[in-house]
Each structure stands twice: as C-alpha cells, then as structure tokens.
C-alpha positions in Angstrom: 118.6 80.2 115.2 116.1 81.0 118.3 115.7 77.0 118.3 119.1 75.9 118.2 122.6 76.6 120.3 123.2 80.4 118.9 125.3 82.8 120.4 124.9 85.1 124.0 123.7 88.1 122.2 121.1 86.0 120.4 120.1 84.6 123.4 120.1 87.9 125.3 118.0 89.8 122.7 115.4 87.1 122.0 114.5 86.9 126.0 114.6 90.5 125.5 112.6 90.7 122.8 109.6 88.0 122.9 108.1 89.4 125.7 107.7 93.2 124.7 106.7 91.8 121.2 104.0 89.7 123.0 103.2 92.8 124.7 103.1 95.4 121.6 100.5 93.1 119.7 98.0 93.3 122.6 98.4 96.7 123.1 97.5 97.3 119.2 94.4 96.5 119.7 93.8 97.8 123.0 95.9 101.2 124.1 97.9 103.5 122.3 100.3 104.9 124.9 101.1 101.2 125.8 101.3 100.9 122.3 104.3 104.1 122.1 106.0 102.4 125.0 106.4 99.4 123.9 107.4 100.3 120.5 109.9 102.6 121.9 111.2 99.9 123.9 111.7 98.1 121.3 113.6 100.1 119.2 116.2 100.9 121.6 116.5 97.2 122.2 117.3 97.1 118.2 120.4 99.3 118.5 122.0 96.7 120.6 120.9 94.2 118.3 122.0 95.6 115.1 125.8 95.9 116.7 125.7 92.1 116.8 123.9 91.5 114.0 125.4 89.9 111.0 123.5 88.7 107.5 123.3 85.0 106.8 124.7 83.9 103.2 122.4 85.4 100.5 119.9 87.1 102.7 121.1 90.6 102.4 120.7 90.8 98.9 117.2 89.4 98.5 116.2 91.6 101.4 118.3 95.1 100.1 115.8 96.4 97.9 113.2 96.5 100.8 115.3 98.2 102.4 116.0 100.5 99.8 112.3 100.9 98.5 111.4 102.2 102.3 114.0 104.7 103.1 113.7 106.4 99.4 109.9 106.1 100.3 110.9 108.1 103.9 113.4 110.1 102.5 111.1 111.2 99.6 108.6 112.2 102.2 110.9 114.5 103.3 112.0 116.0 100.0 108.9 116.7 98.7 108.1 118.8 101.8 111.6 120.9 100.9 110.9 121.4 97.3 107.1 122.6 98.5 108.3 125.6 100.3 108.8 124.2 103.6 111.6 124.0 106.4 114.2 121.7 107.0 113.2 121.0 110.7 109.5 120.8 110.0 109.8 118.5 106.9 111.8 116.1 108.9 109.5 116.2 111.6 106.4 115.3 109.1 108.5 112.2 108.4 106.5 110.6 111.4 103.7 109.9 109.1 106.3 107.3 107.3 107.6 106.3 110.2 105.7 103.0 110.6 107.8 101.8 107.2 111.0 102.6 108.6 110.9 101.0 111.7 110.7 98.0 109.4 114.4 98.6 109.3 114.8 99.2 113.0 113.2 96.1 114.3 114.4 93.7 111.5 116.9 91.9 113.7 114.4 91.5 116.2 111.9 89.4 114.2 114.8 87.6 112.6 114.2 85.0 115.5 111.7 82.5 114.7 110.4 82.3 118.1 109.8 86.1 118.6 107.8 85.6 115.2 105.7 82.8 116.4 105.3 84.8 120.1 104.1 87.6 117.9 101.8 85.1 115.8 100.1 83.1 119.2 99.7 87.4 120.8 97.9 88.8 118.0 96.0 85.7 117.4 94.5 85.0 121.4 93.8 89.2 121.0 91.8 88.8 118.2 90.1 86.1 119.4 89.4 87.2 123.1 87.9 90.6 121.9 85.8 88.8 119.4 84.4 86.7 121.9 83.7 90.0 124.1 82.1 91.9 121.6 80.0 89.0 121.3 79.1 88.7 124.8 78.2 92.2 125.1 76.3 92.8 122.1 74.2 89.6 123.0 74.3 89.0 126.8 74.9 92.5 127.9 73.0 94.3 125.1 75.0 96.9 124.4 75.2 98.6 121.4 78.4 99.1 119.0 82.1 97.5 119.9 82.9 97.0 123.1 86.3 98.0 122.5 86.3 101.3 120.2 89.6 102.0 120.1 90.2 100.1 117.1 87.5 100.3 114.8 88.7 100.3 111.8 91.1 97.6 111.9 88.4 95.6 113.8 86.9 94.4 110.5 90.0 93.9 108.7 92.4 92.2 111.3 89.1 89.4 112.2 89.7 88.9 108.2 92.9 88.2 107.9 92.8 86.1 110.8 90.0 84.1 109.5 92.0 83.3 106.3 94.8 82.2 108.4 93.7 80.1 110.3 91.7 78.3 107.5 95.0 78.1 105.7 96.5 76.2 108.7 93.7 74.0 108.8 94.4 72.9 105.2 98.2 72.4 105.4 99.2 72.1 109.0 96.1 70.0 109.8 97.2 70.1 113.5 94.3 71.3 116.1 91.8 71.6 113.6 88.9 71.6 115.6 90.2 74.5 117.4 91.2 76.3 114.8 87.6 76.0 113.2 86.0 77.0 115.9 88.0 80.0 116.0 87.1 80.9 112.6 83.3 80.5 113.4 83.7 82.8 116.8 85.4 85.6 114.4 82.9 85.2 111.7 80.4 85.6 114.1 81.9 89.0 115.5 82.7 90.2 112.3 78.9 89.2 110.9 77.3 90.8 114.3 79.8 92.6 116.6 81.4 95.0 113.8 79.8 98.0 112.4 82.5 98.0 109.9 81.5 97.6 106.6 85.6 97.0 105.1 85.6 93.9 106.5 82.7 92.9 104.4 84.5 94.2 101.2 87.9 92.6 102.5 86.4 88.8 103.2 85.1 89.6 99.5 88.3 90.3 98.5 90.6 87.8 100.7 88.4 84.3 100.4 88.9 83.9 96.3 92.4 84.6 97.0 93.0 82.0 99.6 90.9 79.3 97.8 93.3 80.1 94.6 96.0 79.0 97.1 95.0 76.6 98.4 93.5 74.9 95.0 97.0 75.3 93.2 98.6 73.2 96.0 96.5 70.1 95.1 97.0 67.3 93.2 94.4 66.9 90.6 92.2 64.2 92.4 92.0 66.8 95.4 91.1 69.8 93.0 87.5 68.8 92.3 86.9 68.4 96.1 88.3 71.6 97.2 86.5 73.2 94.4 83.4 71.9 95.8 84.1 72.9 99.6 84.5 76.4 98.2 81.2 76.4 97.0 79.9 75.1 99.9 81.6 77.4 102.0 80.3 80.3 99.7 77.3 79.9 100.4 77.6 79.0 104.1 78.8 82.3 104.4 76.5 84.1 102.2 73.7 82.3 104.5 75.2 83.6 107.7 75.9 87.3 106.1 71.9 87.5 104.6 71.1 86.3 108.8 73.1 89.3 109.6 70.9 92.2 110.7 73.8 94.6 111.1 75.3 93.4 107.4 72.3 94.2 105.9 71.7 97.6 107.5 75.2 98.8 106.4 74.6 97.2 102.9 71.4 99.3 102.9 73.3 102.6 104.3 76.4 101.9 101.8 73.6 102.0 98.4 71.3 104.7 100.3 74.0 107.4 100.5 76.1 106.5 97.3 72.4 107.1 95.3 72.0 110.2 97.6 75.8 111.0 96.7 74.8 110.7 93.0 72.1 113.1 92.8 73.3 116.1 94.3 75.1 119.0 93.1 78.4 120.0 93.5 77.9 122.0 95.9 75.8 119.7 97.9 78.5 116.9 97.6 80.6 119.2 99.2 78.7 120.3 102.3 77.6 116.5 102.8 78.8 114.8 105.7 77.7 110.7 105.7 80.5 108.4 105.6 80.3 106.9 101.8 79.4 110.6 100.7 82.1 112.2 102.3 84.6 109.5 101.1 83.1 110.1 97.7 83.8 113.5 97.5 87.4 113.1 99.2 88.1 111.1 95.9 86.8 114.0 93.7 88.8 116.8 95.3 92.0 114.7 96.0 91.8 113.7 92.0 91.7 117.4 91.7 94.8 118.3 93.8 96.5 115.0 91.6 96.2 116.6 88.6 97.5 120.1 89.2 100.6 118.4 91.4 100.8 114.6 89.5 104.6 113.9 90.0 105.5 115.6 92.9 102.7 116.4 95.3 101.8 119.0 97.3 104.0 117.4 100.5 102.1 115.8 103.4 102.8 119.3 105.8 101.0 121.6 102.5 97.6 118.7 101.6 95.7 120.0 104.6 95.1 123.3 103.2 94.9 122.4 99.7 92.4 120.2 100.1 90.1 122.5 102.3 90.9 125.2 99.4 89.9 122.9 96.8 86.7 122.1 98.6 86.1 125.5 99.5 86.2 127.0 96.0 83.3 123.7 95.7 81.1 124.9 98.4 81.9 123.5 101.3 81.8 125.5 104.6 83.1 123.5 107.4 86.9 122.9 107.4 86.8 119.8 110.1 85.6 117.4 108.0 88.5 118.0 105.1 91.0 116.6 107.6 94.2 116.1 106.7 93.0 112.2 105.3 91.2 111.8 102.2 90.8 108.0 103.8 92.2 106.6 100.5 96.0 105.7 100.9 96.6 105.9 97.1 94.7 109.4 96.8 96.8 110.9 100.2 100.1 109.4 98.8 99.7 110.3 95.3 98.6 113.8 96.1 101.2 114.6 98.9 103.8 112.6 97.2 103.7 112.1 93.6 103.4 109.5 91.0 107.1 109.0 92.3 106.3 108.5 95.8 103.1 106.7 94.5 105.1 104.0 92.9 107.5 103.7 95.9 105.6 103.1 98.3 103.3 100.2 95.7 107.0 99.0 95.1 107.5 98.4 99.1 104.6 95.6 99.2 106.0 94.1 95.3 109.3 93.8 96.7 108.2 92.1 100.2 105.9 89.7 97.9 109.1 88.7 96.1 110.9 88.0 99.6 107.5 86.1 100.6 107.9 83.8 97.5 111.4 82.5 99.0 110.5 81.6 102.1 109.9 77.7 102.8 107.1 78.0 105.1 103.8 77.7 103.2 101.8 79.4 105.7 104.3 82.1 106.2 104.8 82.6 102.5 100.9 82.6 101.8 100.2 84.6 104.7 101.9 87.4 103.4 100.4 87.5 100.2 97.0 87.3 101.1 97.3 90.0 104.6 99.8 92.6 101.6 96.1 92.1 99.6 94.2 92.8 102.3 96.2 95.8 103.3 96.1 97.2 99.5 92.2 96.7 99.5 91.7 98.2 103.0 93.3 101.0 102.1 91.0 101.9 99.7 88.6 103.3 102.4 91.5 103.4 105.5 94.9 104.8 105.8 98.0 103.3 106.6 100.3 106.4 106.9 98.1 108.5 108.3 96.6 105.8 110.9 98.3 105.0 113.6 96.8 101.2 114.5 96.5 100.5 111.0 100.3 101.9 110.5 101.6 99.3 113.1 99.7 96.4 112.2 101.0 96.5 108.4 104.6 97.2 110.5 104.5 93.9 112.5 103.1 91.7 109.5 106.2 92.8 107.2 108.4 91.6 109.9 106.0 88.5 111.2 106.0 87.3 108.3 109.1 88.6 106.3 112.1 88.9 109.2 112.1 85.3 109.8 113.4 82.4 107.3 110.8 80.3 108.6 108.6 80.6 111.2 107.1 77.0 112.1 108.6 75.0 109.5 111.9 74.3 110.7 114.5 73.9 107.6 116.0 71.1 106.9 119.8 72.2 107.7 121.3 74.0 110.5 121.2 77.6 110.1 123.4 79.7 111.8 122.9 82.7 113.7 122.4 86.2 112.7 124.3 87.4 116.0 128.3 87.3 116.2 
C-alpha cells in the first residue's frame, strides 16, 4: 500500500497525512492547542479520505465490531444523559468526553498506510526520548526540581513504560540497531527511576515487564527458554537495584504507605475532608461505589456525576466542593457510575475487540505492542482517566490506530496488497 504503486488519492492523502501525524505525536507531549490543531487538521483530511476509501477483502468484517463497540459506547454516552433528565443539545455536546474513541473511526483511513504508522511510531518514539534526556539534564545539571516539562505528567510515567517494553521487544525479534535501542531503554529508565515524580509508572513497569517476558518466552524454542528465563531474572533484579538507588522511588513508596495507613485510621468524616493524593483517590473509590450502587445499570450520565458525587461526599462530611471534581481518577469507577454496567462493559468490550484484531496481524511487534500498551492502558487507568483526560485520551487514540489501522507496519507481507483508495 504506502510502499508500493497505489493509486493518486493514496498518494495524495499519505503526503498529506505523515506530516501532521508526525506533528500531532510531538505536540501530545508538549502543547495542547497544537495538539487541537493538528487533530482538527486531521480530521478534515479524513473526509476526503473516506470518499476514496474502499475495504480490502476480509478486513471490514474483522474490524466491524470495533467499529460498532465505539459508536454504541458514544452513542450510549449520549443516551444515558437523555434518560437522566437532560437536554438534547447538552447531552450531545457532553459526548466530547467520548470523543477520543470515535475519532478512531474518523482517522482510520489515515493510519491505514503503513508509512504514516511507522512516521507515527519514529515521532512518538524521538519525543519520548528527547524529553527524557531533558528532564535528565535538568534535574541533574541544572538542578531543578520536578519535570521539566509539566504539561504531561501523568502520562509521563506511563508512555516512558510502554516505550521501554517496546523497544526491548524489538531488541529481541528485530535484533536490528540493538545497541541503540538499549541505550534508549537505559536513558528512559533512568528518567522514569529519577526525572518522574509519578508513582503509575512504578505500578505499570510492575505490571508490563511479566507480560512482555510471557511474550517473549512463548516465542522460543525450548533450548532458548531456559536462557531467557534466566535474563529475566537478571534483569529483575537489575531493575530492582536501580529502583532501591532511586531517591525519588523510595520517597513516593514511603508517601504511597504513609497516607494509605493515615487513610486507614480516620473517620468518615476525616476521609472526606482529606486532601493527599492516595487519600483523596481512596475516598473517590468509596463515594463513586456509593453512587454505583444506587444507579448500577444505567448511571447517573457524565453531565449529572459532578453533583452527585459532591452530594454524596457532602452528606460524608466533606466541605470543599473543588476537590470532588468531576473525575473520581478511576476510569472504571467514572464509567460505571455515569454510564452503567452497560456502558461499563462497552467500553471493556472496545479494548477485547481491538485485542482480537491485534491477534491477526502478521507483524510480531505490532501485534504484541498492542497487547502489552491495551494492558498498560487498563492498569493506568486505575489511578488516571482516559475519557476525562485529554493527553491520556489521545495517546490511547493514536495507539488503536498505530498499531491497529495498518495490516503491518514493518513487516512487509509476503503478497502484494492492494490499495485501500479507488
């Protein structure tokens, strides 16, 4: 397709394309009106290339329930807001929380081409990698305190991550540049380990390194198993080493089991009026359950949950309303309460269904990529929102169609495909 004689329109909308792709992964991770732009760009770029796009043999239907999962999940949104008392213009308008889902939809031709996928890959890759080094350069050289660049903090932990896991998965299979690619790995470890005040990367490294190792193990052949096993231990405890040398790790290990004990001892009304980060997330979880119970299918609708929840905490003890924002910072407690078990299962059924799609896809990497960032996403979310969110809402946007849009992405197949352009 993008590598091979395709048709003008394909042509015209990849040149098109690449570079304002290129451009919306650095601005991610760097500025949100850039960020709008280029997404809005985008998008109108999509209308021309849905008029030419057509589906090659068998794709639509293994893609179609995507598809379908994410506009019932948008339309839903919607719905619930009706049935919760609420107008017709303003419920569609609340549908902008969702909207990071459906532009899935919109930009799916766009990412259709192999080499806008890889542009995307090499953008979001040198981003992450130049603002690890600069965090490092000015926590150490310059002294300063915190990230350098604040304006996305708490992806900073969990895109350095996925990254990481990446790139050690290339290292495995592709085996090309491998020295680069390791040191890579060892500059983001490094800025996660001493640039990143966020502890979610912590949990997600916790939660992504077994994952890839399972992998990566099940692709051996059984005189290669008891090797890898044993590099897995090794690098176990290489990074154990490096997180124990970590003054900032420890500190927020300390902080995390500080307030959760201090969280634990108080009374209800206490837990209500308390306002440290694992406390306040702690007692999010306890009023959200609340609000789940007394509206379990349905939910309250996203445009009713902010003054629910302040109600519900208010009737606790709590006396100052700008801390119950409208995000209980757990995606499954926000979508559960504003949107039902039904919604609930909708949205879970958006990442099953793009897991499925994964598993078709001939490229290793791409297919394992998507696996382990869709668990990363699901863990991250335990403490972050993705809805709500609006860097964290884009980044899960371009790794369903990184890694999803494309029927390969380095991995050439071995027989002409055509295009998806008339």
């Amino acid at each position: 397709m993008g590598d091979m004689n395709i048709a003008l329109p394909d042509k015209l909308v990849e040149r098109s394309s690449s570079p304002l792709v290129v451009a919306l992964c650095i601005s991610l991770l760097t500025s949100t009106a850039l960020t709008n732009i280029c997404v809005l760009l985008l998008i109108m770029l999509s209308l021309y290339a849905w008029f030419h796009f057509q589906w090659q043999p068998d794709e639509w239907s293994l893609i179609k329930p995507l598809f379908f999962l994410i506009g019932g999940f948008c339309l839903w949104d919607m719905v619930v807001n009706l049935i919760s008392g609420n107008g017709l213009a303003d419920s569609f308008q609340a549908t902008r929380h969702v909207r990071k889902f459906f532009f899935v939809i919109v930009l799916w031709p766009l990412f259709v081409m192999p080499r806008v996928a890889r542009h995307a890959v090499f953008a979001l890759g040198t981003t992450v990698a130049l603002l690890a080094g600069a965090n490092l350069v000015w926590i150490f050289l310059l002294h300063g305190e915190g990230l350098m660049t604040s304006f996305m903090p708490n992806l900073h932990g969990q895109i350095l991550v996925g990254t990481v896991l990446l790139l050690v998965h290339a290292c495995v299979f592709k085996r090309q540049q491998t020295m680069l690619q390791l040191g890579l790995v060892l500059l983001l470890i490094a800025s996660l380990f001493w640039g990143s005040d966020r502890r979610t990367g912590y949990v997600l490294l916790i939660v992504g390194s077994p994952l890839l190792f399972i992998l990566v193990y099940q692709q051996q052949t059984e005189q290669r198993r008891k090797f890898f096993l044993l590099a897995g231990l090794v690098l176990l405890a290489g990074l154990v080493f490096f997180a124990s040398m970590s003054a900032k790790v420890q500190s927020r290990a300390f902080l995390f089991l500080t307030e959760y004990h201090q969280f634990l001892e108080m009374s209800t009304v206490e837990r209500s009026r308390i306002e440290t980060s694992v406390g306040l997330r702690l007692q999010y979880f306890i009023s959200a359950w609340k609000i789940i119970q007394d509206h379990f299918w349905l939910g309250t609708g996203s445009l009713n949950f902010k003054q629910v929840f302040w109600e519900i905490n208010k009737d606790m003890g709590a006396t100052n309303p700008i801390v119950f924002s409208p995000n209980p910072h757990n995606e499954y407690l926000y979508v559960w309460a504003t949107k039902g078990l039904i919604g609930l299962l909708m949205y879970l059924g958006i990442f099953f269904q793009a897991c499925k799609i994964a598993k078709q896809r001939s490229d290793i990497w791409q297919r394992h990529g998507l696996w382990i960032l869709v668990a990363l996403l699901l863990s991250s979310i335990f403490f972050n929102s993705m809805s709500i969110d609006m860097v964290e809402g884009h980044f899960m946007m371009l790794i369903l169609l990184i890694l999803l849009a494309p029927r390969y992405i380095f991995d050439h197949p071995q027989t002409p495909q055509v295009s998806s352009f008339a």
